[in-house]
ROLO-903021 format. One line per 5 residues: their letters; for each residue x, y, z of C-alpha. Coordinates in nm, 4 decimals. Layout:
N
a	X:Y:Z  ...
END
This chain:
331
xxxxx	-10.5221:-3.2888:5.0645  -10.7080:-2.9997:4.9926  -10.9354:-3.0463:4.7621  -10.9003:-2.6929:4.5249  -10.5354:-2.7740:4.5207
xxxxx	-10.5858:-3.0931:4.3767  -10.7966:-2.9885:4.0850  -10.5761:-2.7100:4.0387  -10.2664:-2.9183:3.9605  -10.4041:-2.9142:3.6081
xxxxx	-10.6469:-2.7314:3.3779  -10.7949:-3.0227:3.1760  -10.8564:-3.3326:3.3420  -10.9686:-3.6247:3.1045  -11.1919:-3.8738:3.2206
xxxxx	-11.1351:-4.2533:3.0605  -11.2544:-4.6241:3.0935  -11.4294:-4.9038:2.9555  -11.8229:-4.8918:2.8929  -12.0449:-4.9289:3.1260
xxxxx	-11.7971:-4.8630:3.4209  -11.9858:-4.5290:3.4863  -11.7462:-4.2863:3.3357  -11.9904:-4.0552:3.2891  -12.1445:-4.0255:3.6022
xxxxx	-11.7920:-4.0108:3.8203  -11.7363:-3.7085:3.4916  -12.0656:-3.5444:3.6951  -11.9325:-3.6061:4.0136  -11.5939:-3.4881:4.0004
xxxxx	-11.7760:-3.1627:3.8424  -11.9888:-3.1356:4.1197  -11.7155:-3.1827:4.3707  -11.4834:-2.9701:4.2467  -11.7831:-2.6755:4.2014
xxxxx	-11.8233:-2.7338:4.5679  -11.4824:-2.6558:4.6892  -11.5067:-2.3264:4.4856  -11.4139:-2.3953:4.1438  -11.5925:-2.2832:3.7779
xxxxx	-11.6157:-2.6128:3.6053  -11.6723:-2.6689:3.2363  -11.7555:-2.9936:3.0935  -11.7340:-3.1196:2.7693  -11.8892:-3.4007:2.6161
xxxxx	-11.8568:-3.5912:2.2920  -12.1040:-3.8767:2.1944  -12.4509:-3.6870:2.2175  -12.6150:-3.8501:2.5019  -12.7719:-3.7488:2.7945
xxxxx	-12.5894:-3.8566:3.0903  -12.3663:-3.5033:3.2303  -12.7170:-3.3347:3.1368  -12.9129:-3.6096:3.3784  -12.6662:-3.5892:3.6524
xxxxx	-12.7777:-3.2810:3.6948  -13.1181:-3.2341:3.6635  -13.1572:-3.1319:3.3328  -13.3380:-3.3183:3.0277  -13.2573:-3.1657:2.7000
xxxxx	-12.9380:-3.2868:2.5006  -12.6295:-3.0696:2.5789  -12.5695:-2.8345:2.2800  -12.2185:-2.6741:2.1102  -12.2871:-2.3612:2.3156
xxxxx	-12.2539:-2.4096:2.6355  -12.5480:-2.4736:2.9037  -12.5121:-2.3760:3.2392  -12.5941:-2.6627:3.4655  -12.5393:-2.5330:3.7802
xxxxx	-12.5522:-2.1533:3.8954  -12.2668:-1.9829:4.0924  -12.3219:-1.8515:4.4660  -12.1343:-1.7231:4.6820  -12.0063:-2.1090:4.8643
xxxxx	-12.0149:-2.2907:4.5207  -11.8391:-2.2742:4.1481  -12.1077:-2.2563:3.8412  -12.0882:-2.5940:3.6241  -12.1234:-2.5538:3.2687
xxxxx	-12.0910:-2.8036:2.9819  -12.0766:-2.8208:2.5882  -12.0866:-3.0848:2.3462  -11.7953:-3.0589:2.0754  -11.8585:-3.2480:1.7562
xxxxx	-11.6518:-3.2851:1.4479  -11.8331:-3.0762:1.2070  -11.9137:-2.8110:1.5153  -11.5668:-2.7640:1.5400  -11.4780:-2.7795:1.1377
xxxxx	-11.7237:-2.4792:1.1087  -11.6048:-2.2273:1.4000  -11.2521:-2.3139:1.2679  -11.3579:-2.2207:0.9228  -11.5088:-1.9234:1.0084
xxxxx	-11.2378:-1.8253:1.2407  -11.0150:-1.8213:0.9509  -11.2563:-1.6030:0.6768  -11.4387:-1.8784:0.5420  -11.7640:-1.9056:0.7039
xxxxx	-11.9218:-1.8578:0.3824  -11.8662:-2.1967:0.2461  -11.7862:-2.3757:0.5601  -12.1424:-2.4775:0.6453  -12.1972:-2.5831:0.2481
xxxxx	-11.8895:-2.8049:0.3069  -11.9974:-3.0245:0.6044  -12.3561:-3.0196:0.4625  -12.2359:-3.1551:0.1314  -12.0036:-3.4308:0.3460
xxxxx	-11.7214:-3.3532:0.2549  -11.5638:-3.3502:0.5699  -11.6403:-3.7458:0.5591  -11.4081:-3.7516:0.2346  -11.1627:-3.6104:0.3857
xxxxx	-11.1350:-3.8190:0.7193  -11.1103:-4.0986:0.4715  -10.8201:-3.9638:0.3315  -10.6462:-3.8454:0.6295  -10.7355:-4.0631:0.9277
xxxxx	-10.7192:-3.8908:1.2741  -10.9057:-3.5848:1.1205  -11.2432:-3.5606:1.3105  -11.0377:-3.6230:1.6584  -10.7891:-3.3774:1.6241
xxxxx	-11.0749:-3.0963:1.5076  -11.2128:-3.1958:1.8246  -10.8737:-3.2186:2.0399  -10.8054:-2.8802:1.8607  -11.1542:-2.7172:2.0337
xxxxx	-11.0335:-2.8998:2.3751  -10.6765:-2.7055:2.3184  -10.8256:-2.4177:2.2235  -11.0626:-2.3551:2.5172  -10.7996:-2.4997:2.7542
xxxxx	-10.6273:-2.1801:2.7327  -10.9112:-1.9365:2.6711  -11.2314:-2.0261:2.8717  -11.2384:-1.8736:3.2052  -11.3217:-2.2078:3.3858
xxxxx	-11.0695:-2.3184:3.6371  -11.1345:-2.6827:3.5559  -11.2162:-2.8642:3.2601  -11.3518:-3.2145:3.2394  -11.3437:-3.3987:2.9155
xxxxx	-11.6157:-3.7257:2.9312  -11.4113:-3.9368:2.6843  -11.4829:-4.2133:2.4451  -11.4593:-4.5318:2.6064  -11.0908:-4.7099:2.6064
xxxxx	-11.1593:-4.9053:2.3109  -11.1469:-4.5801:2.0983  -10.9846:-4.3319:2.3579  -10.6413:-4.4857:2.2914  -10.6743:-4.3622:1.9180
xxxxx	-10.8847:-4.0725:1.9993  -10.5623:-3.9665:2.1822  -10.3009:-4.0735:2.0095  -10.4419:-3.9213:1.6948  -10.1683:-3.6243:1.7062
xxxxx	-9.9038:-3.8335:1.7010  -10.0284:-4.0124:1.3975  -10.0872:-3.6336:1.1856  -9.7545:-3.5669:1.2964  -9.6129:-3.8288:1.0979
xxxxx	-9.8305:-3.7768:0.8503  -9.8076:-3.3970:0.7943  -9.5032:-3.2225:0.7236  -9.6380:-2.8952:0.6918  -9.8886:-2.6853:0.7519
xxxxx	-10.2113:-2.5754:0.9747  -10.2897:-2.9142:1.0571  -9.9236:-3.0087:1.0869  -9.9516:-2.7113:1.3761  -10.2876:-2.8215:1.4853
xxxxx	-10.1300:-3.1521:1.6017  -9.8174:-3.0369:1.7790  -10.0034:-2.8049:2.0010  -10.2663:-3.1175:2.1141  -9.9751:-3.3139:2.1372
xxxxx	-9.7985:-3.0662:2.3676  -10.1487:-3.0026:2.5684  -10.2090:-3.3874:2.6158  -9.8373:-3.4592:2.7173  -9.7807:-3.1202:2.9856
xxxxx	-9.8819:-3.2538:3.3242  -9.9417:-2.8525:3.4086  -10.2264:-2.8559:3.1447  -10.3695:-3.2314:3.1011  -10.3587:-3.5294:3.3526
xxxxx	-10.6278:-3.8563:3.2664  -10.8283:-4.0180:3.5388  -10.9581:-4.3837:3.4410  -11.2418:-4.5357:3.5846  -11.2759:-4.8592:3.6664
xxxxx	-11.4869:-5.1448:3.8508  -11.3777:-5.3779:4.1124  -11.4231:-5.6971:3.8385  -11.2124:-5.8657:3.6305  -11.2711:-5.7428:3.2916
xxxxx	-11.2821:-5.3655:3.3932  -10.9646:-5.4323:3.5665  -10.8163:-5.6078:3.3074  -10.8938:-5.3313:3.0448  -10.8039:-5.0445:3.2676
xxxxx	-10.4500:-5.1913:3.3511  -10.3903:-5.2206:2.9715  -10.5173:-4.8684:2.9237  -10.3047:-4.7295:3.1298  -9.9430:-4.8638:3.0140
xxxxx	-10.1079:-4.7753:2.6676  -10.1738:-4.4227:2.7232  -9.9126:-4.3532:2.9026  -9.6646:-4.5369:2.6491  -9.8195:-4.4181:2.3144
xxxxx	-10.0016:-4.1005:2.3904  -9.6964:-3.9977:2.7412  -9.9884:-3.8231:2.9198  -9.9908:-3.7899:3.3151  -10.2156:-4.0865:3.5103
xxxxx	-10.4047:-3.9098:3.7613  -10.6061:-4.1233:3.9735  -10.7681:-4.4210:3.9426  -11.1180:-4.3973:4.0456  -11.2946:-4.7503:4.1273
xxxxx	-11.6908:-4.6958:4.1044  -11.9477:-4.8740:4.2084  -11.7699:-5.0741:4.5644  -12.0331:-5.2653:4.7707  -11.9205:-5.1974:5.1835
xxxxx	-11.8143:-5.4358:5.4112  -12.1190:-5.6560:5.5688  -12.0881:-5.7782:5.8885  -12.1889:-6.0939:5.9854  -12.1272:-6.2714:5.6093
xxxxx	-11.9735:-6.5628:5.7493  -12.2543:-6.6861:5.9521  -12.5435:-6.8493:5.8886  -12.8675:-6.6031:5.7769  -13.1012:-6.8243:5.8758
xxxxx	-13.0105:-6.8904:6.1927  -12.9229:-6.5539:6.2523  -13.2497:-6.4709:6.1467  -13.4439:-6.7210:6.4021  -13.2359:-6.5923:6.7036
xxxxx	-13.3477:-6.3035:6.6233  -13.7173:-6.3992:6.6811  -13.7907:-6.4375:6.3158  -14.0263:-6.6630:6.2281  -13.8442:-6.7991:5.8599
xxxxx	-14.0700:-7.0195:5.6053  -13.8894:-7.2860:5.3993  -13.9053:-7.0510:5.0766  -13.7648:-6.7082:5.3192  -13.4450:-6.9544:5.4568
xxxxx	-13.3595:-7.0213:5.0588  -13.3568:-6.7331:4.9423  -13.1911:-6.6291:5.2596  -12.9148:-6.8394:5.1916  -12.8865:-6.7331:4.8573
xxxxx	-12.8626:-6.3882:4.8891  -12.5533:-6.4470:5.1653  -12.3465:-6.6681:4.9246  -12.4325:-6.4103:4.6266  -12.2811:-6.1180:4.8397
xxxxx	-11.9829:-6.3349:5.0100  -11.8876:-6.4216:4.6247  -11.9166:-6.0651:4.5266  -11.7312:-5.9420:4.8532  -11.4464:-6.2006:4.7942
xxxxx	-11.4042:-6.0835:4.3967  -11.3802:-5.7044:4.4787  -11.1163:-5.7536:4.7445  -10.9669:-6.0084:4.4862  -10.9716:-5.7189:4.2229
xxxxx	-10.8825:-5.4196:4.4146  -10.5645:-5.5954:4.5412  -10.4916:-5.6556:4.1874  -10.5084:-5.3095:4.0867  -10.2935:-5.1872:4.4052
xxxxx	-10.0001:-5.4706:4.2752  -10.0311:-5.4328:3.9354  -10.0686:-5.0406:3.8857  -9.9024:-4.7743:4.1042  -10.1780:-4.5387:4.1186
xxxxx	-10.3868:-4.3565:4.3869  -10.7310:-4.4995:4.4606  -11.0483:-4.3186:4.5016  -11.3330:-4.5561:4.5393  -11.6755:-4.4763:4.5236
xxxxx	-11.9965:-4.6299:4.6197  -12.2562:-4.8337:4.4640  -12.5530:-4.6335:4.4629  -12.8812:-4.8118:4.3873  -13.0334:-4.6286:4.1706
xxxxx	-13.2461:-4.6802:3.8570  -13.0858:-4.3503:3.7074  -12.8330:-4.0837:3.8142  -12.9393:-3.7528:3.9229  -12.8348:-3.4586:4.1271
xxxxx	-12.8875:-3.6848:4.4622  -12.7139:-3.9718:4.3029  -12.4410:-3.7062:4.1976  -12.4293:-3.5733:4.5180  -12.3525:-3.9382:4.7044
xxxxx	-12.0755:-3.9914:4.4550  -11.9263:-3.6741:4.4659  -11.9182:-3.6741:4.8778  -11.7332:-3.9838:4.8670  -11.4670:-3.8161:4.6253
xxxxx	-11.4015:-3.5451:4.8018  -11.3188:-3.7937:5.1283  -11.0954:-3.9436:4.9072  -10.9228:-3.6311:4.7594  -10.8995:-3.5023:5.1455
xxxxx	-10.7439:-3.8527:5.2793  -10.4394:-3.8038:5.0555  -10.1512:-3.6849:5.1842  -10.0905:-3.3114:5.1582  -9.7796:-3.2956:4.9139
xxxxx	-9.9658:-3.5925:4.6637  -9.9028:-3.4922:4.3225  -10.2182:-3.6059:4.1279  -10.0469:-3.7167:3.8039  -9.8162:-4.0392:3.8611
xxxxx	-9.6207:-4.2804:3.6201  -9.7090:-4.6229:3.6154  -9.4259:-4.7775:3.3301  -9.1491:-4.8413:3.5285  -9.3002:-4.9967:3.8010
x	-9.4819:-5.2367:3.5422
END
């Protein structure tokens, strides 16, 4: 498939999973990727820290405006990102509607923390509202939203829902349809979880996605599985001996550890084709999987290794692959 053509089957593309599977990074490399097949990428990030920044190259803190991460030429997209917080979006929608003379005296004096208390769902739909709003005016062809992690994503997007029972009336009555319309279009929104080939990932990301899909009805795009050692030859025999016929002279202490390190990767082998046959039976979803890169910390070469074995991925689906799939009946 080609790979424009698959980021182009919808604007906003929201990247979810549990911590620590590296949602962040596969974020930087499905920027990267799609900025090399042609495409302006912006990406938006929520928690303050530093990982889309890192990925690629750069060490100050993403900021509300935007920072441009990676220049346009004449073979590659720009990459741009942002980071939208609640009070960051509270003041430009303040000040977008005549009251920026008080709206900085408001969050400064917390009061935006009263009224989340009183109306929960508040600081995600100001920031769902920014998402919306640039969704249809920035003149990216792709955005990529680094979400919370699934423990709080499922609320995170479901908070619409919740402000549309709760409001009857009114601009944040209106605020919440038009996220809930955004998140729910597969034209506009699809959601990508990320995953590793273990058990608890998998457990959580199997759960996530019957969730989202049942509370929130966005579009599953696909499931991305990071961090998959390759096949080794040779597991099943015997290091040491393989070792000595190959003229290596191996000490008592070299033929433990040895031996050790053979049954560490055979276990780890045998769980991640246990696990990835568990996601293929127990969720209908596309599979991109990605490599483990060893690596103290992800940067632009890092980035670069992830995003090349994406875009084989993207390219070995079939041409007429729609990226967005439903996963409830077949569960």
């Amino acid at each position: 498939m080609d790979v424009a053509g698959f980021f182009g089957q919808s604007r906003l593309l929201i990247v979810a999973g549990k911590g620590g599977v590296g949602k962040t990074t596969i974020c930087a490399a499905l920027a990267r990727t799609a900025a090399d097949a042609g495409l302006s990428v912006l990406m938006i990030e929520l928690e303050g820290k530093p990982g889309l920044a890192h990925a690629f190259g750069e060490s100050d803190p993403l900021e509300y405006a935007s920072t441009v991460l990676a220049e346009p030429d004449p073979n590659r997209g720009g990459v741009t990102a942002r980071r939208i917080t609640p009070d960051d979006a509270l003041l430009e929608y303040l000040a977008d509607h005549g009251m920026r003379r008080f709206s900085r005296r408001l969050v400064s004096t917390g009061a935006l923390d009263v009224v989340a208390t009183a109306i929960p769902g508040i600081r995600d739909i100001l920031v769902l509202g920014k998402v919306k709003q640039l969704e249809r005016s920035d003149p990216a062809d792709l955005i990529l939203l680094d979400a919370p992690a699934t423990g709080h994503v499922m609320t995170f997007l479901s908070s619409a829902s919740g402000l549309l029972d709760a409001a009857r009336s009114g601009p944040l009555r209106t605020q919440a349809i038009d996220v809930s319309e955004l998140l729910t279009d597969p034209d506009r929104c699809r959601v990508a979880l990320v995953t590793l080939p273990e058990e608890m990932p998998v457990n959580e990301v199997v759960e996530a996605a019957y969730k989202l899909e049942d509370r929130v009805g966005v579009t599953l795009g696909p499931l991305v599985v990071n961090a998959c050692i390759p096949a080794v030859g040779g597991l099943s025999e015997d290091p040491v001996l393989a070792a000595e016929a190959a003229g290596e002279v191996v000490s008592s202490e070299l033929a433990g550890a040895l031996t050790a390190a053979a049954a560490f990767t055979r276990r780890r082998h045998d769980l991640q084709v246990s696990q990835l046959q568990r996601l293929e039976d127990e969720l209908p979803l596309r599979q991109m999987r990605v490599p483990e890169v060893d690596s103290e910390s992800i940067g632009p070469e890092e980035i670069a290794v992830i995003s090349r074995s994406l875009r084989a991925g993207i390219e070995a689906l079939p041409r007429d692959a729609v990226m967005g799939q439903k996963v409830t009946n077949s569960g």
